[in-house]
N, C-alpha and C positions, 0 to 999 in steps of 0.2 A: 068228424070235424077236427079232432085232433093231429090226425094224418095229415089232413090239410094247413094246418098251423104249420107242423114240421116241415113241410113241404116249402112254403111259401115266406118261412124266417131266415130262410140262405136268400133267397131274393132281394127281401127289402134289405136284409143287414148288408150281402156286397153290393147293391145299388148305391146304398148311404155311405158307405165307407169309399168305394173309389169317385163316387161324386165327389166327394168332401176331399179325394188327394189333390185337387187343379184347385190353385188360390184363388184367383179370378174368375174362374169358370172355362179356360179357354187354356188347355194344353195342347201342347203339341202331337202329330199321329203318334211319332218314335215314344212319348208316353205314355200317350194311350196305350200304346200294344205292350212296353214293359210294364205298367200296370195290369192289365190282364191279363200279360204271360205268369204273371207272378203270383194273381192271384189264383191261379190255374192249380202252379207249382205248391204254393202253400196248401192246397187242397188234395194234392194227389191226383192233379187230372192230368192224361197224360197222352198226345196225340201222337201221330207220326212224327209231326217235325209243328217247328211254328207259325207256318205258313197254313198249315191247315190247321190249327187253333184259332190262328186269326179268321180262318175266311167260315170255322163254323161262328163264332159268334158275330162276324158282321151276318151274320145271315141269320141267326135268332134277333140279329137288332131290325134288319129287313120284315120279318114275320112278324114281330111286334107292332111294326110302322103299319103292316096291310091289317091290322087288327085281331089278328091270333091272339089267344091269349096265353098268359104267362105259360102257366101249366101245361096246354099244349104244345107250344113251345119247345118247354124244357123233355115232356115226354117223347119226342120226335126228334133227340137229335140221335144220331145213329152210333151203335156201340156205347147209350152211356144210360145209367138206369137214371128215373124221375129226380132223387137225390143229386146225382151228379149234373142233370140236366140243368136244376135249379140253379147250381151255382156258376153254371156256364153264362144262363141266360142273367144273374144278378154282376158277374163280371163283364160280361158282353154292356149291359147295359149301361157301368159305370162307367165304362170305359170310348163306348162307342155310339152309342146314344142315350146320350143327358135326358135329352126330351121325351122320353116313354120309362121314366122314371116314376113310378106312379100308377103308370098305365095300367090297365089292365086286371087289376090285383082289385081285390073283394076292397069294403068300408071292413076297414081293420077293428070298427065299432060292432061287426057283425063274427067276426071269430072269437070264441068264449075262449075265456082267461086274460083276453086284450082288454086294459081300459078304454072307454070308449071316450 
């Protein structure tokens, strides 16, 4: 269970964090993408170019929408281990879909050490 704690606190923390950068809720693409190019960078993740950063996370945001879930997800995206995966898919998500914010991810009442 621990593993999975570690796992899944890059998720909800860059979910919550670039959610939280659009005041209104409603940024524009060009922010979107330097948001998660940046949250990329701050992370050490690091693609060919930015066109394929962006098109792997619109595509873990696609795989979340068809009901995958987080962790698989994050473990399928190619060239990047479970860790790296997580913060792809918790950047993708703040960035590129608001709405699977949430999704997916256990009752945070059910991972020990979480108040419930």
């Amino acid at each position: 269970m621990r593993a999975r704690l570690l796992f899944i606190a890059p998720v909800i923390a860059g979910a919550a964090f670039l959610g939280a950068c659009s005041d209104d809720g409603s940024s524009s693409d060009s922010t979107d993408r330097a948001a998660y190019l940046k949250a990329l960078e701050a992370s050490n993740i690091t693609f060919a170019n930015d066109d394929e950063a962006v098109a792997v996370g619109e595509q873990a945001c696609a795989d979340l929408k068809a009901g995958k879930s987080v962790l698989e997800v994050a473990q399928n995206i190619e060239g990047k281990d479970a860790g790296q995966g997580a913060i792809i898919v918790g950047a993708a998500t703040g960035s590129f879909c608001r709405d699977q914010i949430g999704m997916n991810l256990p009752e945070l009442s059910t991972i020990p050490g979480l108040p419930g």
